[in-house]
KEVEX-466077 format. One line per field, with one value per residue (C-alpha): x, y, z; residue in one letter. Coordinates in nm, 4 decimals, m for minus. Example, Ala and Ser with C-alpha at 12.3 -4.5 7.8 and 13.67 -1.06 7.14 Angstrom:
% KEVEX-466077
px = [1.2300|1.3670];
py = [m0.4500|m0.1060];
pz = [0.7800|0.7140];
r = [A|S];
% end
This chain:
% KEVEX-466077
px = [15.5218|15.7183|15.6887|15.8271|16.1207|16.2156|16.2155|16.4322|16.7057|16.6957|16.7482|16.9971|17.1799|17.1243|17.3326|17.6320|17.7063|17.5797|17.7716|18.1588|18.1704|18.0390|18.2628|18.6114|18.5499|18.4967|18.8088|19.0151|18.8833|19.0042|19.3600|19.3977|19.2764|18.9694|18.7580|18.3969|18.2595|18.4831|18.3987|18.0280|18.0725|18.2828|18.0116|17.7353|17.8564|17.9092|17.6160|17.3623|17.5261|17.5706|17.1978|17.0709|17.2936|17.1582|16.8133|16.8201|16.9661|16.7239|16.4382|16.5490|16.6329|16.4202|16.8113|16.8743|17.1688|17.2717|17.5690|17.7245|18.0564|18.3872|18.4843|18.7655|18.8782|18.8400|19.0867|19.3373|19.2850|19.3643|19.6951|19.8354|19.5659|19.8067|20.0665|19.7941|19.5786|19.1816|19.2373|19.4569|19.2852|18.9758|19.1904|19.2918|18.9285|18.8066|19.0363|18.9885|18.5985|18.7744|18.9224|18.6105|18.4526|18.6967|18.7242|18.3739|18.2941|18.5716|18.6066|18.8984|18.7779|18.7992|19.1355|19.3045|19.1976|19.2587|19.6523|19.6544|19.5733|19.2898|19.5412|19.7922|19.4757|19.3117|19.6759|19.6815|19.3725|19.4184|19.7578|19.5919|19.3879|19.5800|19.7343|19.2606|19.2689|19.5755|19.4294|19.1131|19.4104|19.5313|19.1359|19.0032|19.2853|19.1448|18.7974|18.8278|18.4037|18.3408|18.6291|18.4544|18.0832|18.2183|18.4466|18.1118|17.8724|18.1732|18.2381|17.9688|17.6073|17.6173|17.6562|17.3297|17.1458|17.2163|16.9642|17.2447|17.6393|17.8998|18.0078|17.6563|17.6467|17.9649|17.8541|17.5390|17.7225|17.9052|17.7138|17.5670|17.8827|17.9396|17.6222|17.6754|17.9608|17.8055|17.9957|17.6380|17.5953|17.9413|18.1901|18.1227|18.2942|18.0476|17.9141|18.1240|17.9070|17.5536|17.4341|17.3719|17.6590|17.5643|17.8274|18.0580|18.2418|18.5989|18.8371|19.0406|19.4024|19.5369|19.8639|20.1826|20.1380|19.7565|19.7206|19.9307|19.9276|19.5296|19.3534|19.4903|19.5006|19.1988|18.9957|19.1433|19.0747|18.6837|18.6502|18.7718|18.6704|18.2884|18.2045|18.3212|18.1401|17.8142|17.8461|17.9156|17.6649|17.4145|17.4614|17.4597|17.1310|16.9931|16.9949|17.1942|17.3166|17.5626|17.8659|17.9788|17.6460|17.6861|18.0613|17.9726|17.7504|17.9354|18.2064|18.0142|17.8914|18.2497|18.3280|18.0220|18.1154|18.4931|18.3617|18.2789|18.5689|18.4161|18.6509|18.3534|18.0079|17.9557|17.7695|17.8374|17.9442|17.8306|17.4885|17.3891|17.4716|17.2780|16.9164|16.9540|16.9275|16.6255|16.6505|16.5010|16.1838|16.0943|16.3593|16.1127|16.0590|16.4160|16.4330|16.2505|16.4770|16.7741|16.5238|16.4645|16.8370|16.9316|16.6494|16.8062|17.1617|17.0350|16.8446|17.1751|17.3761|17.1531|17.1935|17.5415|17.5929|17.4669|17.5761|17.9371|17.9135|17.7698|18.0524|18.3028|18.1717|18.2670|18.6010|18.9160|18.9430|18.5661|18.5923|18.9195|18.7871|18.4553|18.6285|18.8893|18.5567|18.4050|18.6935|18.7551|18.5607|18.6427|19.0333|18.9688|18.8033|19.1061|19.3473|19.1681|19.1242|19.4948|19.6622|19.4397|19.6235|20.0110|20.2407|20.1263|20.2323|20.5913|20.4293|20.1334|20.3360|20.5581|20.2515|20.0963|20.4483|20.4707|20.0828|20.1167|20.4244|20.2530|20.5271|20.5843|20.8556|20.9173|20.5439|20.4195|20.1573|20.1477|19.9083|20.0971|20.4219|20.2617|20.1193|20.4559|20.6590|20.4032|20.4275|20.8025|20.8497|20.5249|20.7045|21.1236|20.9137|20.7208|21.0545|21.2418|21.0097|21.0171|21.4125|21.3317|21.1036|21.4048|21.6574|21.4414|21.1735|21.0624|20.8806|20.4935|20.3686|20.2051|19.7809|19.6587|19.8956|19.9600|19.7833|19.4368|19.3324|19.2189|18.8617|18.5809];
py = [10.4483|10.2993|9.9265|10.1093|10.2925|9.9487|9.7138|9.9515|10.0366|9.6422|9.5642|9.8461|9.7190|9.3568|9.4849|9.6280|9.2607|9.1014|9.3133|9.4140|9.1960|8.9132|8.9707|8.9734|8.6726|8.5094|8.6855|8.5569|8.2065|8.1957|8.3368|8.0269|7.8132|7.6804|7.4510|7.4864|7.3159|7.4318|7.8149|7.7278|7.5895|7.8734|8.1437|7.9735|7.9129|8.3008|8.4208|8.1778|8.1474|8.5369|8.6007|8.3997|8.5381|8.8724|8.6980|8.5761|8.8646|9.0793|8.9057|8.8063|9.1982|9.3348|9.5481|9.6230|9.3744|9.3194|9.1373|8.8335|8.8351|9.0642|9.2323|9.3604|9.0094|8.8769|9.1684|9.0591|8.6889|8.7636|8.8943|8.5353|8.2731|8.1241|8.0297|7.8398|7.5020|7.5391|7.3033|7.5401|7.8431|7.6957|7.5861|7.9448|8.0841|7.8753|7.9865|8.3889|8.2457|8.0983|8.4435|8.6984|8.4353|8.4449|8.8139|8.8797|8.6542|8.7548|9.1268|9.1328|9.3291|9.6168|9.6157|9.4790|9.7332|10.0040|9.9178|9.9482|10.2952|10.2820|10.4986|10.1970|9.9991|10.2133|10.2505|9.8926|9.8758|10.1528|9.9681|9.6342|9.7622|9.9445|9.7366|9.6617|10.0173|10.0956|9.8197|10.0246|10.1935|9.9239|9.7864|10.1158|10.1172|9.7959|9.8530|10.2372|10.3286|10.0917|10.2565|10.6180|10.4982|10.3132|10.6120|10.8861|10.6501|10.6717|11.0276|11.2144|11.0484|11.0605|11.4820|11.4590|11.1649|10.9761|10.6675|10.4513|10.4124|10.5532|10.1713|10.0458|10.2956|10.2258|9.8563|9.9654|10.2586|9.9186|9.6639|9.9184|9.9644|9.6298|9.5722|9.8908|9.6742|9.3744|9.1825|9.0724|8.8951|8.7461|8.8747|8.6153|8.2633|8.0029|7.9091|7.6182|7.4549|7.5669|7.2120|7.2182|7.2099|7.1116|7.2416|7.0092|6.9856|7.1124|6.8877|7.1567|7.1758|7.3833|7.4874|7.7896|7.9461|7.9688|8.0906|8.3924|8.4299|8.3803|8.3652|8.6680|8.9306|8.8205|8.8368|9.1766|9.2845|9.1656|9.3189|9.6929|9.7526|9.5283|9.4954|9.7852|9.9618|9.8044|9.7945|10.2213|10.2609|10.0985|10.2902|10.6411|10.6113|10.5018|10.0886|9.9512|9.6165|9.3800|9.3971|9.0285|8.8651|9.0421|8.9320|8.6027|8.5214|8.6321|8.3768|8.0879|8.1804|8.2252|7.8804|7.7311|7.9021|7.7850|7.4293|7.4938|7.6345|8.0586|8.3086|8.4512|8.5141|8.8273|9.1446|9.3642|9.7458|9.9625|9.7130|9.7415|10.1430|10.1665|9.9882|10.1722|10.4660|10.7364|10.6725|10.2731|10.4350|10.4825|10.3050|10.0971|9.9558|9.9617|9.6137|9.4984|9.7016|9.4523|9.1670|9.2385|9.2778|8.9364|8.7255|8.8882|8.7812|8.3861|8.3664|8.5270|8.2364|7.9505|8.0418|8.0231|7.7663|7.9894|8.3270|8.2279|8.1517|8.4345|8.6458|8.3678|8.5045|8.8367|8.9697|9.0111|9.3263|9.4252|9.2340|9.3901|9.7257|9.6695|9.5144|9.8206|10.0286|9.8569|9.9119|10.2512|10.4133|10.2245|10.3276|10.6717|10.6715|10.4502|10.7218|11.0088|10.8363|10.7105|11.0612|11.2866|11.2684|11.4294|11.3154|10.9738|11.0300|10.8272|10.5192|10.5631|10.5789|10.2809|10.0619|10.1670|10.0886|9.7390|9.6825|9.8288|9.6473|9.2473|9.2249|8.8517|8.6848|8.3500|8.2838|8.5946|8.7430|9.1073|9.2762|9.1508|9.2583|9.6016|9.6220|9.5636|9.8037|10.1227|9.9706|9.9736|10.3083|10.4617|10.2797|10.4447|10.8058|10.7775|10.7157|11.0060|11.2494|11.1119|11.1788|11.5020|11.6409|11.5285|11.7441|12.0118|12.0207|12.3601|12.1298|12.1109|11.7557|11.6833|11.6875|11.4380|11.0983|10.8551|10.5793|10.7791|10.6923|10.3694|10.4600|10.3400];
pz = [m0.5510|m0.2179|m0.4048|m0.7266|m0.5747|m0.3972|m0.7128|m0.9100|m0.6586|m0.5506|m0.9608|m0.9691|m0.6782|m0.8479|m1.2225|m0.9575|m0.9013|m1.2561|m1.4312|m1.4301|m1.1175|m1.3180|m1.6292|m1.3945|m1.1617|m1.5828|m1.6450|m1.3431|m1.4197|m1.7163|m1.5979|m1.3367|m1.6527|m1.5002|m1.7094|m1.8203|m1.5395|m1.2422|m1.3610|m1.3065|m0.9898|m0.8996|m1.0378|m0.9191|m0.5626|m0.4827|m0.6485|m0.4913|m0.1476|m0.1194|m0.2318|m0.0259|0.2793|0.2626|0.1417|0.4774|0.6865|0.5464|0.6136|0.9565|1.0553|0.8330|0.7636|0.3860|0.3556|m0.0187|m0.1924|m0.3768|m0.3478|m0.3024|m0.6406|m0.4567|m0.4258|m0.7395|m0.8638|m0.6131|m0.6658|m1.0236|m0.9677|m0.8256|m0.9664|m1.1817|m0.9084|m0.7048|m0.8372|m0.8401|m0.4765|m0.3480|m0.3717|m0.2485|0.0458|0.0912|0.0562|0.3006|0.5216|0.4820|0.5694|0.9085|0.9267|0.8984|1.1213|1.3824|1.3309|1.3680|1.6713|1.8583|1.8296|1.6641|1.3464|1.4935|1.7020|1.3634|1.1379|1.4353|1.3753|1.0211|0.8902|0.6556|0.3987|0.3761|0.2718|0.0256|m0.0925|m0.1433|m0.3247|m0.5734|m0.6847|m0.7215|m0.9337|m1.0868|m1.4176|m1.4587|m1.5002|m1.7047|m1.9342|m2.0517|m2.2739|m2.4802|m2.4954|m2.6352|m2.8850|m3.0519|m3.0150|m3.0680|m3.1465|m2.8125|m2.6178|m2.7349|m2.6256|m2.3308|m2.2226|m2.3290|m2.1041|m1.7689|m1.8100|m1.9710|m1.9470|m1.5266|m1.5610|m1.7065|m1.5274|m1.2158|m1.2505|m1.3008|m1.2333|m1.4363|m1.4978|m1.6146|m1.8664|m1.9722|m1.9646|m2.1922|m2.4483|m2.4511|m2.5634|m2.7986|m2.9507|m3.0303|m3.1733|m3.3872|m3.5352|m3.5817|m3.2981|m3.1949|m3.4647|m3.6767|m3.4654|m3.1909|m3.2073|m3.1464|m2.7918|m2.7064|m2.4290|m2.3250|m2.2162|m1.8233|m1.5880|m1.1832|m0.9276|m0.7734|m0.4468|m0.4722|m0.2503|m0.1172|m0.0373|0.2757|0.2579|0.4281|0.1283|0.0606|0.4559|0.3960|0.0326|m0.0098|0.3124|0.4756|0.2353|0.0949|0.4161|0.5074|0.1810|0.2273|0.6097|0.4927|0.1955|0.1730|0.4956|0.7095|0.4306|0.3994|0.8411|0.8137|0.5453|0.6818|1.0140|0.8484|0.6859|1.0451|1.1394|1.3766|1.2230|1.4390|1.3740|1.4908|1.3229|0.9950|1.0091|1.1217|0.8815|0.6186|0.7526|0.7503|0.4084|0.2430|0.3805|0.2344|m0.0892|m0.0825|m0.0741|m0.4207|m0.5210|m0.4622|m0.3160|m0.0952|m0.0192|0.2239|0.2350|0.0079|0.0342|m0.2815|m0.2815|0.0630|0.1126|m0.2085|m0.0725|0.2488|0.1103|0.0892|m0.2799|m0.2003|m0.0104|0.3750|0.6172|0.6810|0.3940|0.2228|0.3274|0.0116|m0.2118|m0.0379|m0.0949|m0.4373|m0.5131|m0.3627|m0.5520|m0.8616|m0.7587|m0.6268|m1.0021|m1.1806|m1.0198|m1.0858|m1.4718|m1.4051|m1.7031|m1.9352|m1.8130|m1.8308|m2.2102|m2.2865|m2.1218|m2.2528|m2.6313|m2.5587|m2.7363|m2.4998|m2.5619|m2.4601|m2.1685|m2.0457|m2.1323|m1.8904|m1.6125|m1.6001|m1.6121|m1.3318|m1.0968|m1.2274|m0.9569|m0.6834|m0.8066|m0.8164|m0.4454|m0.3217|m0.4106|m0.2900|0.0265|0.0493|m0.0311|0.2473|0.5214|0.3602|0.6814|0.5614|0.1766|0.2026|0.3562|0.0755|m0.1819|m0.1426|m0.0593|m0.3572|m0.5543|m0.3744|m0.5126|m0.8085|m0.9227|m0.7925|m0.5280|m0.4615|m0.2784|m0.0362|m0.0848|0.0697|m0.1603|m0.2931|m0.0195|0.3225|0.1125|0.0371|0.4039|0.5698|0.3701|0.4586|0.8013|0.8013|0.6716|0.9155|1.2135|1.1046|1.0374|1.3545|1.5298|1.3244|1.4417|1.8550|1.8193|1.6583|1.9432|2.2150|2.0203|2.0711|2.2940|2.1606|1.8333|1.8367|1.7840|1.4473|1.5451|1.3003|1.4235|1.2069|1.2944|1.2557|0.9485|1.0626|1.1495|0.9395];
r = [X|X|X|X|X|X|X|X|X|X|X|X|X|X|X|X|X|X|X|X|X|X|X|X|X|X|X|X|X|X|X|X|X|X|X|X|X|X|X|X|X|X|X|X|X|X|X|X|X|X|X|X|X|X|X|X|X|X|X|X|X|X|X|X|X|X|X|X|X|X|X|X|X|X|X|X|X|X|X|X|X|X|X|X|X|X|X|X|X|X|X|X|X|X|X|X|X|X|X|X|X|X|X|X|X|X|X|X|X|X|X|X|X|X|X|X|X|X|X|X|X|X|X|X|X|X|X|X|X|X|X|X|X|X|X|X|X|X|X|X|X|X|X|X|X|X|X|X|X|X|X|X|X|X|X|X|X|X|X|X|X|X|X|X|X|X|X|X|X|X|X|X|X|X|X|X|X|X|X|X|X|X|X|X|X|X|X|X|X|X|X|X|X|X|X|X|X|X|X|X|X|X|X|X|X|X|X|X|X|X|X|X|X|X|X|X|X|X|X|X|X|X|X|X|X|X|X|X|X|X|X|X|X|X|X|X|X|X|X|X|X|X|X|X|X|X|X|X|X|X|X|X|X|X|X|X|X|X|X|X|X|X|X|X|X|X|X|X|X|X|X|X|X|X|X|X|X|X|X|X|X|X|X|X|X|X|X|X|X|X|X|X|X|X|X|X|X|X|X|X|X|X|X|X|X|X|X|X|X|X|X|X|X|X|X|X|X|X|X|X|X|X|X|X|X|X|X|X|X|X|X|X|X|X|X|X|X|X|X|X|X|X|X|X|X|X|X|X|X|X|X|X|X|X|X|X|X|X|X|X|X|X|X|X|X|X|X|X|X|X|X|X|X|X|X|X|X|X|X|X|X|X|X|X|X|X|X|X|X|X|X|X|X|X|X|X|X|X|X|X|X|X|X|X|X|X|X|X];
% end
């Protein structure tokens, strides 16, 4: 029964990463307008190297670590791939790996995200992904019997059973729809290349722009919302994980990945709160769930050359309307957690806004844009309300500061 309840929460935790995670990094690829063989190398690179990360963390700790890669990141990396070259970005991944590594050896993790309250960030978040979501409209609209199955297997199917996510059925009521309408069979264009493809080295190109456009909202984006969550997660269901080795580690591993072209390799949130769980067995066996979840990912990437065609065949529409599926959930959380603490609600807004609306200007990307304005506008209301209290003493001082929400 324990060796049951481990192999399906480790392949559950597996289809989180093979599935709407797989079909956006396809998407974003094909946004930058990546060829056949640099996609693969891409794909490949973050699936393998991130399996076998938390392959190898796992083992070594016997600590249910389980990832691939940042989905997070691939939604923000869409949103400016087509102002960078293939070299550049892999220039600017390599550097958010510098980053987390730095971050993780030094400390400085933690006293970063202390000075940014965690509502700016999950503001952030929720308006990058934003115009994924708002896309599920248009997509449903074209495909209107997929967008009702897809839509019935999000919303409806998880009030009755929980075995899988809200996205995966969506995925599935999906797939099923499109085979209901024959797309399975004549309404797919012809796989244009199936013959093997081998990764390559990318020669990567570090530049201003790709340090503070790329690098450092992507690695902020990977520390708060995949690691700090997989770190608290882990925690809560009782092991005590390092916080500098599992940061660390995921460093070196995102560098390794950038020098094949992948935007990161790192332990992931959703996967590895999932195989700690009681639902993966006794604690001390949830290990194997995490095992059997990161074979699944390393074998996922090595069929890389294959995969990618098959999501290639996949109508636009389909593919826009999973992806905006994927991320719904993680949306819907970011704005929850973004509009809780009400003293905070001018600075959450106008982050979202800046997000929301792909801010870009002087080669600063969106995020540091988005982060900076909140900041601003915290920092002028913070001030207001000092000058208030010295008009007249006689005013209380607000309980919940600020700066608060950035515990994680």
């Amino acid at each position: 029964m324990t060796e049951e309840r481990s192999v399906s929460t480790g392949l559950t935790s597996a289809l989180l990463a093979c599935s709407g995670g797989a079909i956006l990094l396809v998407q974003t690829a094909q946004t930058a307008g990546l060829a056949h063989e640099e996609l693969v190398t891409w794909f490949g690179s973050v699936y393998v190297i991130g399996g076998l990360l938390n392959l190898i963390l796992s083992l070594t700790y016997r600590i249910p670590f389980a990832g691939a890669h940042s989905i997070t990141a691939v939604a923000f990396i869409g949103t400016l791939s087509a102002r960078f070259t293939w070299p550049e970005l892999a220039g600017g991944f390599i550097m958010s790996g510098v980053l987390i590594l730095i971050a993780g050896s030094t400390g400085l993790f933690g006293a970063v995200l202390n000075r940014i309250p965690k509502p700016l960030i999950d503001a952030l978040l929720a308006g990058l992904l934003l115009s994924y979501v708002i896309d599920i409209v248009p997509a449903a609209v074209q495909l209107p019997v997929i967008g009702l199955l897809a839509g019935a297997g999000y919303f409806l199917v998880p009030r009755v059973t929980k075995s899988l996510s809200p996205a995966l059925w969506a995925l599935l009521l999906g797939l099923a729809g499109l085979a209901l309408l024959g797309g399975l069979h004549s309404g797919f264009p012809p796989m244009q290349d199936t013959s093997f493809a081998m990764p390559h080295w990318v020669h990567p190109v570090f530049t201003v722009s790709g340090m503070f456009a790329v690098a450092l909202p992507l690695s902020l984006l990977i520390m708060s919302n995949d690691l700090a969550v997989a770190l608290v997660s882990l925690r809560r269901n009782g092991y005590g994980p390092s916080v500098g080795r599992t940061m660390t580690a995921s460093g070196f591993a995102s560098v390794a990945a950038g020098l094949f072209g992948g935007h990161a390799a790192n332990v992931g949130g959703m996967m590895s709160a999932l195989c700690s769980s009681p639902e993966a067995g006794p604690s001390e066996s949830r290990y194997r769930a995490a095992v059997v979840s990161n074979a699944v990912v390393i074998l996922f990437g090595l069929a890389a050359w294959q995969v990618t065609d098959l999501i290639r065949m996949l109508p636009a529409s389909f593919v826009a309307m999973m992806t905006g599926f994927s991320l719904l959930g993680l949306f819907q959380h970011a704005v929850r957690s973004a509009l809780q603490n009400r003293k905070l609600l001018l600075s959450v807004l106008l982050t979202f806004g800046a997000a929301a609306l792909h801010l870009h200007a002087w080669g600063i990307s969106t995020p540091i844009w988005a982060l900076l304005i909140g900041a601003a506008v915290l920092k002028l209301s913070a001030v207001h309300e000092r000058r208030k209290r010295k008009l007249n003493p006689l005013i209380v001082p607000a309980s919940d500061e600020p700066n608060q929400g950035g515990k994680y």
